[in-house]
DRENMIFI-170831 format. One line per 8 residues: number of its first residue (from 0); for each residue z, y, x of C-alpha. Coordinates in nm, 4 decimals. Each point is the difference from the previous one (the first is absolute). Layout:
<pts>
NUM = Z,Y,X ~ ... .
</pts>
This chain:
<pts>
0 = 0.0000,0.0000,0.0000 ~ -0.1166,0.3568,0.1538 ~ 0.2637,0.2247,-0.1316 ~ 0.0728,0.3754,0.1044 ~ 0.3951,0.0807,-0.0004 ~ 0.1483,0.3632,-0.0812 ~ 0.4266,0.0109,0.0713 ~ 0.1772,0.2912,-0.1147 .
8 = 0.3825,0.0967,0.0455 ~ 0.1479,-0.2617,-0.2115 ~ -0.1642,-0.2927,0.2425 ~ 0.2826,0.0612,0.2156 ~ 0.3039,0.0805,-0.2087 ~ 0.0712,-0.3920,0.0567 ~ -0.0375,0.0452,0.3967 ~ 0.3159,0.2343,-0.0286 .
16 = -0.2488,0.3163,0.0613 ~ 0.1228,0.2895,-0.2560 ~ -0.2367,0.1276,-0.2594 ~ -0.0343,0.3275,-0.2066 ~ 0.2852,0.2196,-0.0033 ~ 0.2162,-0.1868,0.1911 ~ -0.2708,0.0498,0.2830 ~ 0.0376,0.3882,-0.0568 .
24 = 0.3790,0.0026,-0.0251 ~ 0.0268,-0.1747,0.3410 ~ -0.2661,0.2145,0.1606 ~ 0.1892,0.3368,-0.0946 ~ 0.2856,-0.1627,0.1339 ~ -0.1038,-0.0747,0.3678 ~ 0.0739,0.2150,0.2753 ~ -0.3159,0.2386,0.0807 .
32 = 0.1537,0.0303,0.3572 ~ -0.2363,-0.2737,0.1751 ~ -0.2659,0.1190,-0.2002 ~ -0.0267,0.3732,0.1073 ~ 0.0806,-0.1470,0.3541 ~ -0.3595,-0.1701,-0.0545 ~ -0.1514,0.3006,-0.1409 ~ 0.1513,0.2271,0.3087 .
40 = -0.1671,-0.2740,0.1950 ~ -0.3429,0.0282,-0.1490 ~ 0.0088,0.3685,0.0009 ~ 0.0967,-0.0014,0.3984 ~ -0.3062,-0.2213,0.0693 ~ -0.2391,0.2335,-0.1558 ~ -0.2432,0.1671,0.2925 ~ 0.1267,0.4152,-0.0987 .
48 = -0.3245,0.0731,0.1599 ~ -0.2331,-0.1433,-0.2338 ~ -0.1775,0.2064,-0.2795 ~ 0.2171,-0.2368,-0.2272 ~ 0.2702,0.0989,0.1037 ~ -0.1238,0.3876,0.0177 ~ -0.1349,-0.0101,-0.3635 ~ 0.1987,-0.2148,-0.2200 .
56 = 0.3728,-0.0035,0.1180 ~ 0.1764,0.3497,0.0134 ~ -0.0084,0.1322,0.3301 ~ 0.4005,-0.0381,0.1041 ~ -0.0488,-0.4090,-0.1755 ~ 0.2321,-0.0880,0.3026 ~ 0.2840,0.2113,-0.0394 ~ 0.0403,0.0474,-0.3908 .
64 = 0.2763,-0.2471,-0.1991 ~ -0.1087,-0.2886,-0.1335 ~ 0.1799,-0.1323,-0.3461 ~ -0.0552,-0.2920,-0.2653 ~ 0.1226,-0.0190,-0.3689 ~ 0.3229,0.0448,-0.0869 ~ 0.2098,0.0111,-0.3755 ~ -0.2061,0.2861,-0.0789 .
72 = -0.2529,-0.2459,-0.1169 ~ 0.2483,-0.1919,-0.2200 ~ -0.0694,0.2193,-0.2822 ~ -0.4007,-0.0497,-0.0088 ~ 0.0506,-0.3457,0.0549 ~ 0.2479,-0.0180,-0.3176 ~ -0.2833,0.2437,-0.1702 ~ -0.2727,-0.2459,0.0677 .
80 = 0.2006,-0.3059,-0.1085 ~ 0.1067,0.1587,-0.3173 ~ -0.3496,0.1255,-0.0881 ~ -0.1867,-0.3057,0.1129 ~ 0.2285,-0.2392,-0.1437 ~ 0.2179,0.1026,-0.2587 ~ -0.0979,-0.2918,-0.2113 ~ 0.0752,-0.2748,0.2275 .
88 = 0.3429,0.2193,0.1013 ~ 0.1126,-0.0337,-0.3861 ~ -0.1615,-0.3695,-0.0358 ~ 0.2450,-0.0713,0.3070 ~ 0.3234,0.1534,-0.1096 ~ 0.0071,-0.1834,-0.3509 ~ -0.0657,-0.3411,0.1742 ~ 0.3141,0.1024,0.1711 .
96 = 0.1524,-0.3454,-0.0193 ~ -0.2696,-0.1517,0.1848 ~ 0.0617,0.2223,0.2735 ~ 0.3504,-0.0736,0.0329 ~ -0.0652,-0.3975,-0.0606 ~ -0.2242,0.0070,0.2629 ~ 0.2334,0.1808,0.2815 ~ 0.3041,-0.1740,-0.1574 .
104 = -0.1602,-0.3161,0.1887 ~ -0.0166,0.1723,0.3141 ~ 0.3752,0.1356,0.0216 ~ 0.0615,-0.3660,-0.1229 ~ -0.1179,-0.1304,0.3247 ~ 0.2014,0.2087,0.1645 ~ 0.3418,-0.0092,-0.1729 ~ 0.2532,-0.2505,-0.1224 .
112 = 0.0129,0.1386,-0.3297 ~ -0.2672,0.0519,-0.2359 ~ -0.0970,0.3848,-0.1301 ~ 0.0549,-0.1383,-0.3622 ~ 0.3412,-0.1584,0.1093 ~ 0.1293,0.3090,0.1405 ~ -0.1348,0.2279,-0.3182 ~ 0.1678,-0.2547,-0.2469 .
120 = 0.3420,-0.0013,0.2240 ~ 0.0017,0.3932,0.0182 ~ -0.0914,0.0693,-0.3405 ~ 0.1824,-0.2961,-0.1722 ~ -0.3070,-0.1000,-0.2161 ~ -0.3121,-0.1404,0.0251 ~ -0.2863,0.1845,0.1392 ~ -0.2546,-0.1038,-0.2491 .
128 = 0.3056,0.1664,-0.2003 ~ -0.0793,0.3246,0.1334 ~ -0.2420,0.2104,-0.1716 ~ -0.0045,0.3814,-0.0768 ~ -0.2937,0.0744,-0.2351 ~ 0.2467,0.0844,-0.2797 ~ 0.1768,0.2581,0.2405 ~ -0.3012,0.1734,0.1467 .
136 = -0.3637,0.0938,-0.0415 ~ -0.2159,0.2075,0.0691 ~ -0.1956,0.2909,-0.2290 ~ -0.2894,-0.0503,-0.2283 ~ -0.2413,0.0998,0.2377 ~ 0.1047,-0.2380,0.2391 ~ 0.0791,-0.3572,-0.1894 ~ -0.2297,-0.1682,0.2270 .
144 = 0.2481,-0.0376,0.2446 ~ 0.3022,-0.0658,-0.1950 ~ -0.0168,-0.4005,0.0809 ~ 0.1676,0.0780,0.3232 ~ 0.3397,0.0649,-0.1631 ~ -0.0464,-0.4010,-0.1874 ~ -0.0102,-0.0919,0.4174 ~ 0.3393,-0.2266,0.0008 .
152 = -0.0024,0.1027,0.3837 ~ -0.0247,0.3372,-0.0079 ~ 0.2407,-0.0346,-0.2704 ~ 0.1999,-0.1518,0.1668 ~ 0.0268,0.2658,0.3729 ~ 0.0304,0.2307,-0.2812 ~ 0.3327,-0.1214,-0.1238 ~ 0.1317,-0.0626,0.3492 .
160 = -0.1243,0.3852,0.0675 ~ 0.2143,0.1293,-0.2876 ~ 0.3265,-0.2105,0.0591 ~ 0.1272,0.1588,0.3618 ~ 0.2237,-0.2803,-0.0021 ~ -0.2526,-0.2067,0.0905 ~ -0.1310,0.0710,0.3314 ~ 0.1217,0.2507,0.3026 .
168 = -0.1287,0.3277,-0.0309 ~ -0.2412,-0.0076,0.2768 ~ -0.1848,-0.2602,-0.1698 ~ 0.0457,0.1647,-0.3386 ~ -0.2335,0.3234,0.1580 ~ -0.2476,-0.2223,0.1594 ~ 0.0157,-0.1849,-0.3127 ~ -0.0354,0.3478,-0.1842 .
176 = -0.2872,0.1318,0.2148 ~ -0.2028,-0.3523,-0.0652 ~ 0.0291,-0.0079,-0.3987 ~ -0.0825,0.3901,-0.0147 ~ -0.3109,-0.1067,0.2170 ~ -0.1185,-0.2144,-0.2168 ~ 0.0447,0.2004,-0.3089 ~ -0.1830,0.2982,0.1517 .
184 = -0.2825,-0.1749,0.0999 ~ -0.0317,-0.1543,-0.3404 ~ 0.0508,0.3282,-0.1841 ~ -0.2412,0.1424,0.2941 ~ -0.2778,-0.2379,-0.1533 ~ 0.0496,0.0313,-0.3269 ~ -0.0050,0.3762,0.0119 ~ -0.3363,0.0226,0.1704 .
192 = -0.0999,-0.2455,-0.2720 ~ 0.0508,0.2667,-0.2736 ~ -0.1011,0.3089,0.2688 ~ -0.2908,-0.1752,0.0303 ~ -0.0816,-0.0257,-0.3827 ~ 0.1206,0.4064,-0.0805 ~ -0.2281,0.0988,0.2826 ~ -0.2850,-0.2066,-0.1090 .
200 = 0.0247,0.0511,-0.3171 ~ 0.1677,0.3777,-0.0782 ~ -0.2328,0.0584,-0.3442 ~ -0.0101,-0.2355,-0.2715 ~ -0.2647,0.2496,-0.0756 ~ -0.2851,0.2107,0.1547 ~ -0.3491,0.1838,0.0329 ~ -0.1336,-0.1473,0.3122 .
208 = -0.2525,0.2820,0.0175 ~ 0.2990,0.2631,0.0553 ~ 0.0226,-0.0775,0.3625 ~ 0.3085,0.1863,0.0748 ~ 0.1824,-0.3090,-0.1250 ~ -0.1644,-0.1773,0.2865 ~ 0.2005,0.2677,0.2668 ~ 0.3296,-0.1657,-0.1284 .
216 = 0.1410,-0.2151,0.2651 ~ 0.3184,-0.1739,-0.0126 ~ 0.2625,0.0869,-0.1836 ~ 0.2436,-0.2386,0.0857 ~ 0.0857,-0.0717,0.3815 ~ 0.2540,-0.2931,0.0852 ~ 0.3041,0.0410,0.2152 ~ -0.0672,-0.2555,0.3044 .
224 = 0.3322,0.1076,0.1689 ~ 0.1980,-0.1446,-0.2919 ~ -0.2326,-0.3085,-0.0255 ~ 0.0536,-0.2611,0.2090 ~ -0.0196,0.2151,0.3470 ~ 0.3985,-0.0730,0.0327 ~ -0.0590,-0.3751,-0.0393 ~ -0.2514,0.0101,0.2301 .
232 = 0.2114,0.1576,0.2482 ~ 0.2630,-0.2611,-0.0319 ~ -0.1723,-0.2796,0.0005 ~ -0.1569,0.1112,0.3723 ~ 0.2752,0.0468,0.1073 ~ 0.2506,-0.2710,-0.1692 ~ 0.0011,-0.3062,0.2878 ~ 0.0762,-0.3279,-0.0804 .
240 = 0.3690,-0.1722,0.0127 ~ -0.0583,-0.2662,0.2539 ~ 0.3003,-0.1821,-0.0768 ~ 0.1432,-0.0055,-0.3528 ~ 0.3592,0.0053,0.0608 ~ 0.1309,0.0455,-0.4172 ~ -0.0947,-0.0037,-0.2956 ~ -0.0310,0.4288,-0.0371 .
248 = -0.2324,-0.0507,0.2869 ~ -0.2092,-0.2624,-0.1811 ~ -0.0500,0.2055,-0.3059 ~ -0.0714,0.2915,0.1978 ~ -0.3102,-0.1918,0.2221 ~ -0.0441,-0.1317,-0.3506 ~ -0.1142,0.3873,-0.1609 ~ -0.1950,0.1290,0.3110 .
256 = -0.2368,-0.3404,0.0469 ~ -0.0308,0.0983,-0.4014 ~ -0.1270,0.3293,0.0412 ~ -0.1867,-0.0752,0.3848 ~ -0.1967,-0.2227,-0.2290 ~ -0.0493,0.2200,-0.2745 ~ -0.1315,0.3088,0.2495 ~ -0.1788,-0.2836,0.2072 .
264 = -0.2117,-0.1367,-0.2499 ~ -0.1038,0.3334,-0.1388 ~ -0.0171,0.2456,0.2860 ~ -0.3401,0.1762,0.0336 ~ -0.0289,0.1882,0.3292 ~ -0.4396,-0.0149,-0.0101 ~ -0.0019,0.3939,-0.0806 ~ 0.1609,0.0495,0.2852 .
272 = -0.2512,-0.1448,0.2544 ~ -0.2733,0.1558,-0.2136 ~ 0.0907,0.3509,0.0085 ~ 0.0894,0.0011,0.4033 ~ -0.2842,-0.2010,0.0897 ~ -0.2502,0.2371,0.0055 ~ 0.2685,0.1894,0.2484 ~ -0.1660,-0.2767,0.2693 .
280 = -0.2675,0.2501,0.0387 ~ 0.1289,0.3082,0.0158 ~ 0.2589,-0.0389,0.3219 ~ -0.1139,0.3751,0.1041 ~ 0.1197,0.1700,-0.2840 ~ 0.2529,-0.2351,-0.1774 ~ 0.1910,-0.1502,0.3042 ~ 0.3228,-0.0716,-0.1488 .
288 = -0.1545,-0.2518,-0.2990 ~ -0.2218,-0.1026,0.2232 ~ 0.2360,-0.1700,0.2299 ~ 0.2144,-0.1307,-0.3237 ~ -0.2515,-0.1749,-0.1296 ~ -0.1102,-0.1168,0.3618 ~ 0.3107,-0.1158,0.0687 ~ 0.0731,-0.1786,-0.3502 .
296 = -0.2722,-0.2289,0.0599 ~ 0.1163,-0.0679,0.3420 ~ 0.2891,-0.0805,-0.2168 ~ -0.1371,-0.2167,-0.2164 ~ -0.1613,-0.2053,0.2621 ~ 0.3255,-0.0525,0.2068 ~ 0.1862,-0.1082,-0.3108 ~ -0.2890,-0.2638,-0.0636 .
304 = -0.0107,-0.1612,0.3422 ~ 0.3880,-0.0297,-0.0076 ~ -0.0302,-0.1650,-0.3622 ~ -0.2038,-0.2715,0.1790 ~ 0.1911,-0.0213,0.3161 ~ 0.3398,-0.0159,-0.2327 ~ -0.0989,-0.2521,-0.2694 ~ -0.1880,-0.1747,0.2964 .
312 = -0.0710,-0.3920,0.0393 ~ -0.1124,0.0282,-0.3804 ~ 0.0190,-0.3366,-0.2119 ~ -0.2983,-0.2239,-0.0418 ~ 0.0635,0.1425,-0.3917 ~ -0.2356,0.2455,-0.1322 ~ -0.3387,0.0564,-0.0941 ~ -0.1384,0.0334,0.3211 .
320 = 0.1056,-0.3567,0.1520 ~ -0.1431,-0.1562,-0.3513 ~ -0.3209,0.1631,0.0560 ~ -0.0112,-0.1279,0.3933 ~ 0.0915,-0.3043,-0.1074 ~ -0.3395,-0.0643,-0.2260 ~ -0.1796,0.2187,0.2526 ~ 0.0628,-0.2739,0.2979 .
328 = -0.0576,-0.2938,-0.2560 ~ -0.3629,0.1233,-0.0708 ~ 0.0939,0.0069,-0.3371 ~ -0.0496,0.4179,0.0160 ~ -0.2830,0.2329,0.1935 ~ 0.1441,0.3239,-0.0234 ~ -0.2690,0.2642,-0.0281 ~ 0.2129,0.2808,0.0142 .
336 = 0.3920,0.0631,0.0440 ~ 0.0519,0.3614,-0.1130 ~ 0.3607,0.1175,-0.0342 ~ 0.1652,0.3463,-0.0681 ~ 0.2886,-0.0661,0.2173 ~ 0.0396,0.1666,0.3272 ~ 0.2003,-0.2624,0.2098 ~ -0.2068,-0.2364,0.2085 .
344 = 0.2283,-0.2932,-0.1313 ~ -0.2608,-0.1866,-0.2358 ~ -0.2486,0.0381,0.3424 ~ 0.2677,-0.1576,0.1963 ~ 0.0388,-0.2869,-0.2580 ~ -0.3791,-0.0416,-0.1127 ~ -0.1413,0.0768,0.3800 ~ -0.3097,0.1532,-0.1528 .
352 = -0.1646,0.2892,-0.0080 ~ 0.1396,0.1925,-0.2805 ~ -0.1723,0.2986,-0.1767 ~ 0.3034,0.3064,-0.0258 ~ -0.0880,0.1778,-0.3566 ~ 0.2977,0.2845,0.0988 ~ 0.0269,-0.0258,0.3472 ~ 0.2786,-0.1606,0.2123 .
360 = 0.2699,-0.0012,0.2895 ~ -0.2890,-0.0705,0.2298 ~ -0.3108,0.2741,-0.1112 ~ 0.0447,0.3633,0.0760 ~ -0.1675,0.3361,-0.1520 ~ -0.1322,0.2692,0.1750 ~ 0.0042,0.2976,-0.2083 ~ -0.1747,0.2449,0.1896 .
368 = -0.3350,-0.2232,0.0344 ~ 0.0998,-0.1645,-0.3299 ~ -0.0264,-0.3270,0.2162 ~ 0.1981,-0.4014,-0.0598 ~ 0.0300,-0.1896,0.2969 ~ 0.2677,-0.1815,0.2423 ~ 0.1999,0.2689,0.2140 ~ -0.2324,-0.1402,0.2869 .
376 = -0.3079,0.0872,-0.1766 ~ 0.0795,0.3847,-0.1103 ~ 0.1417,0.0696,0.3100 ~ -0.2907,-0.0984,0.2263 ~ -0.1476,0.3037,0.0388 ~ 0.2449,0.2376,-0.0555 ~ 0.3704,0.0075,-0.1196 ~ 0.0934,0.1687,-0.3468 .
384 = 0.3019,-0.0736,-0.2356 ~ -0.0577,-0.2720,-0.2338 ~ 0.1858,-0.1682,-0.2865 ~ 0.0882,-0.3502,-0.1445 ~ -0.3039,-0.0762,-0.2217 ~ 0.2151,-0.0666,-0.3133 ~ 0.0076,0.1407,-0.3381 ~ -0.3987,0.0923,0.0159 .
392 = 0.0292,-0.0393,-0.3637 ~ 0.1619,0.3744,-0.0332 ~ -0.2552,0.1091,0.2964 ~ -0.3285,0.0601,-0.1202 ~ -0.1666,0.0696,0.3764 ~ 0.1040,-0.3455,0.1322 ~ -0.2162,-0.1838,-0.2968 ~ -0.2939,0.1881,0.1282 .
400 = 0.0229,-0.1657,0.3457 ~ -0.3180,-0.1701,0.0950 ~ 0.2478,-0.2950,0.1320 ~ 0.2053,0.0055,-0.3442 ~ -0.3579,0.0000,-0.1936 ~ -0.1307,-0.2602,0.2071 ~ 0.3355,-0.2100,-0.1318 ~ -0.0395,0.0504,-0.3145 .
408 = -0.4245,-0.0873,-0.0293 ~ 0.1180,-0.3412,0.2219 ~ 0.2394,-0.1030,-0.2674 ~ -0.1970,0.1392,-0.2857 ~ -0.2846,-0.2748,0.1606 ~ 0.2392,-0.2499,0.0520 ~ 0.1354,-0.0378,-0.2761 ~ -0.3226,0.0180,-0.2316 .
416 = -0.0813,-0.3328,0.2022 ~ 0.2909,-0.1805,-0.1205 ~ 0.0343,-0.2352,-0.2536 ~ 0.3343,0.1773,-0.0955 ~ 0.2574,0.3083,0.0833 ~ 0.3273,-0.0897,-0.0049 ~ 0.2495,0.3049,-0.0249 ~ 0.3663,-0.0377,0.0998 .
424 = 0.3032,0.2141,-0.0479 ~ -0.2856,0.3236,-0.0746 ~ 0.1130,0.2236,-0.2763 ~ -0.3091,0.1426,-0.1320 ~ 0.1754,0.2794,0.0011 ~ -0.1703,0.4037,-0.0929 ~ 0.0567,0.0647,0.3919 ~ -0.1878,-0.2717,0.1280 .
432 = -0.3289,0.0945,-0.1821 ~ -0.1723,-0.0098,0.3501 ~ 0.0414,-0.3702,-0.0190 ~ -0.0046,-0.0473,-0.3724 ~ -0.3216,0.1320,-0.0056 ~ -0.1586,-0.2809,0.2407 ~ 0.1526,-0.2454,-0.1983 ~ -0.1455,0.1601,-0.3392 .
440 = -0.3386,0.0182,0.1335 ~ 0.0403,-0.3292,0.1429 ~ 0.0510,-0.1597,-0.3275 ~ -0.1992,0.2094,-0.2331 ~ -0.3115,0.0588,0.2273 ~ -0.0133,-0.3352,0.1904 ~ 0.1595,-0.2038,-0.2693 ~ 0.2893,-0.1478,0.1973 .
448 = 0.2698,-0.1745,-0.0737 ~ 0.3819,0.1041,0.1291 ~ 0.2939,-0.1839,-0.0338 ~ 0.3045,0.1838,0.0289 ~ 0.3376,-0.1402,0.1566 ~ 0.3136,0.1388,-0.2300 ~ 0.3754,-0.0752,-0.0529 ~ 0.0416,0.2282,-0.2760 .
456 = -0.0324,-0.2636,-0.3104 ~ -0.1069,0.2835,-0.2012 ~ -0.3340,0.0993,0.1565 ~ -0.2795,-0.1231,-0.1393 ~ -0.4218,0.0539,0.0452 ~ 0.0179,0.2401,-0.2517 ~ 0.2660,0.2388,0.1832 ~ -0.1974,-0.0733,0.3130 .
464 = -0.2993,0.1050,-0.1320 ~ 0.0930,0.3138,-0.1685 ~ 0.1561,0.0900,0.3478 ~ -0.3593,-0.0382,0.1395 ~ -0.1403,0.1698,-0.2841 ~ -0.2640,-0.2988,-0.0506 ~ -0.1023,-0.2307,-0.2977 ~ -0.0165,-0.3008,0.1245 .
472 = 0.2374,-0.1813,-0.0711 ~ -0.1802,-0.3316,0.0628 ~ -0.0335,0.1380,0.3888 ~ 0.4019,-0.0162,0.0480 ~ 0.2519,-0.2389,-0.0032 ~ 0.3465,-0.0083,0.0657 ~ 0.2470,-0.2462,0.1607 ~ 0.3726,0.0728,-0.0910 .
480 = 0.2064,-0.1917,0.2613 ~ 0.3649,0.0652,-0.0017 ~ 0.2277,0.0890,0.2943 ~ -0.0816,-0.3415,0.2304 ~ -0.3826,0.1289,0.0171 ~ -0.0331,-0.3214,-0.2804 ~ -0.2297,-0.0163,-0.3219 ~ 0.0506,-0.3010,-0.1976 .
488 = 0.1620,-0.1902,0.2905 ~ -0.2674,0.0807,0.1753 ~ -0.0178,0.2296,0.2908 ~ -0.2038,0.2889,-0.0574 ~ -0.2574,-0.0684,0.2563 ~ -0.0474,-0.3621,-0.1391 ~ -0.0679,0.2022,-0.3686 ~ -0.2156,0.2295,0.1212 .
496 = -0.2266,-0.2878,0.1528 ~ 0.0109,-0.1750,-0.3203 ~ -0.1275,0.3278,-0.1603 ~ -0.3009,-0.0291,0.2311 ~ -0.1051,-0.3314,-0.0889 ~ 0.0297,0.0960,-0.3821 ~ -0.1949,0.2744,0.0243 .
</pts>
């Protein structure tokens, strides 16, 4: 079977690798100090005698400060995530309980006593006992969110809160800080929920050809500061208890892995990189974002190659191994492995030649000669500060790189050759319409046929498909698996060459 491969983020989540914003909260957590130590370096290699330098880096380059982000950026991030995803924010908070099962299990590992134990013992009742949507809820305008309060676990570190009897007082304020956290970034979302409708909608009624009404902007502007910016703030800086010593403790590791999980799997931070990329080009006259948003990717890279080197020695389980496995059998001929990762981990494990959709540890960007090679290559003929190749999705100049075009025709080709596509851990999502749209034309133009690898039991070829904005259906098929990469007691791989012989 000839069958071209495309691995996104959630490929890897079984590796150990982080994903989404969990991958952004760790990255604004690392220490920018190596990072500006390898921009100083790149900077002090430059020739200050070439017309490069002369034209397109200010003229005292050597001498002026050099930063990188900081807080100050806390409050667009907390914008962007609120605006992008306010939906998903208020989906998350009423499946509260899930959350908490899910960590629950962790701090179970950890400690003698069970979270639920320790609840039931300090509140004298049982926690599916605990529920406060009788005490509070919120306004009219924002009952979609009032499921949260029917959360027997939030409940429940409610109750604890309220009774200072309960826990010492230092715990009692971080407890404090956590549950107001999570109640402003709730009330965050659901207030640019109805923002959002006032502003779009501010007549019921009116003559479209008086176009004054058309000068009206926004009426409404949301408060970010009071909307989740504070439990952003804590939840960079809260650390984790490495050993558990009581039972205060417990509940306390308990509430922050709640709400790191909450912020993690919501975070947006794209807007950022999109509105400071362009600052890549512009060194002369915008020095200081230039060398923040130099030095972030720098960031980003380090914190990747110590992801590897950390979760190192990876298992033989994961996607990856499977697909080796049929590849040395015969059973597969891989026309094309495409991934959107950056690590050089599924090269390492496939030991192919592996085509980088987004760029990786390995590639770098020039920006003044809007350029993708290896450091070796750009700096042949003449030294000039480059960056990590990653996040070329928010860069618009990378994608017009003869190398990057070149990419994308090869697997475009490749794939139209094979007798299937095979997607795994890809969202589809409205970001990734660079690659969405070589699938779509791949399936409505050349009429093939992609299968697509997902754990969510929920997604189906219809969802799929109205993520890739096609029609056929007929084109797409999906294999659910659950968490042990399995379909029907059947490993995925083994499915998805039973597909091929049905089809």
């Amino acid at each position: 079977m000839k069958a071209g491969f495309l691995f996104g983020a959630g490929a890897e989540v079984g590796y150990g690798l982080p994903t989404g914003g969990k991958f952004a909260l760790e990255i604004f957590r690392q220490d920018s100090s190596i990072s500006k130590k390898s921009f100083k370096e790149n900077r002090d290699s430059i020739d200050s005698s070439t017309a490069y330098a002369a034209n397109w880096l200010p003229d005292d380059y050597l001498s002026k400060s050099v930063g990188s982000y900081g807080k100050t950026v806390f409050e667009s991030i907390i914008k962007d995530t609120i605006e992008h995803n306010r939906e998903r924010i208020i989906k998350k908070l009423n499946d509260f309980d899930d959350i908490a099962k899910y960590e629950e299990d962790k701090i179970n590992k950890k400690y003698v006593k069970s979270i639920t134990a320790i609840i039931e013992e300090k509140l004298g009742t049982k926690l599916n006992n605990c529920n406060l949507k009788q005490q509070i809820a919120f306004i009219n305008y924002f009952e979609d969110g009032n499921k949260i309060f029917s959360s027997n676990y939030l409940s429940a570190l409610l109750k604890i809160y309220k009774d200072k009897s309960l826990i010492p007082d230092n715990i009692r304020l971080e407890l404090r800080k956590i549950i107001l956290s999570i109640f402003q970034l709730q009330i965050g979302a659901l207030s640019e929920t109805l923002t959002k409708k006032i502003n779009d909608g501010i007549f019921s009624k009116k003559d479209d050809e008086i176009d004054l009404f058309d000068d009206i902007g926004e009426i409404l502007q949301l408060n970010y500061q009071a909307s989740g910016l504070s439990g952003l703030e804590y939840v960079m800086e809260a650390k984790t208890i490495e050993v558990i010593s009581d039972d205060d403790h417990a509940i306390l590791q308990f509430a922050r892995n709640i709400i790191e999980n909450i912020y993690a799997s919501v975070l947006d931070y794209k807007t950022l990189i999109d509105s400071n990329w362009h600052y890549l080009y512009c060194p002369k006259e915008e020095w200081a974002k230039f060398c923040k948003i130099n030095i972030f990717l720098h960031t980003v890279r380090a914190y990747i190659k110590n992801q590897i080197s950390e979760v190192g020695g990876f298992s033989n389980e994961g996607y990856y191994h499977d697909l080796k496995s049929k590849i040395d059998s015969g059973e597969i001929e891989p026309t094309t492995i495409a991934t959107t990762n950056y690590n050089t981990f599924i090269k390492d494990v496939l030991g192919t030649e592996i085509c980088y959709l987004n760029g990786s540890t390995e590639l770098w960007y020039d920006p003044y000669i809007n350029r993708i090679g290896t450091k070796e290559e750009l700096d042949a003929n003449e030294i000039h500060f480059l960056v990590p190749l990653l996040f070329t999705q928010s860069g618009t100049k990378p994608m017009t790189c003869i190398e990057m075009s070149k990419k994308y025709v090869k697997m475009y080709d490749d794939f139209k050759s094979s007798d299937l596509i095979c997607v795994i851990g890809f969202g589809f999502n409205t970001d990734d319409e660079h690659i969405n749209g070589i699938i779509r034309s791949l399936i409505d133009m050349e009429n093939k046929n992609i299968v697509v690898i997902e754990i969510n039991p929920d997604t189906n070829s219809e969802k799929i498909a109205q993520k890739l904005k096609t029609n056929k259906l007929n084109n797409i098929h999906v294999i659910n698996i659950n968490k042990d990469r399995q379909s029907n007691s059947s490993n995925w791989i083994d499915s998805l060459a039973l597909l091929s012989t049905d089809n």
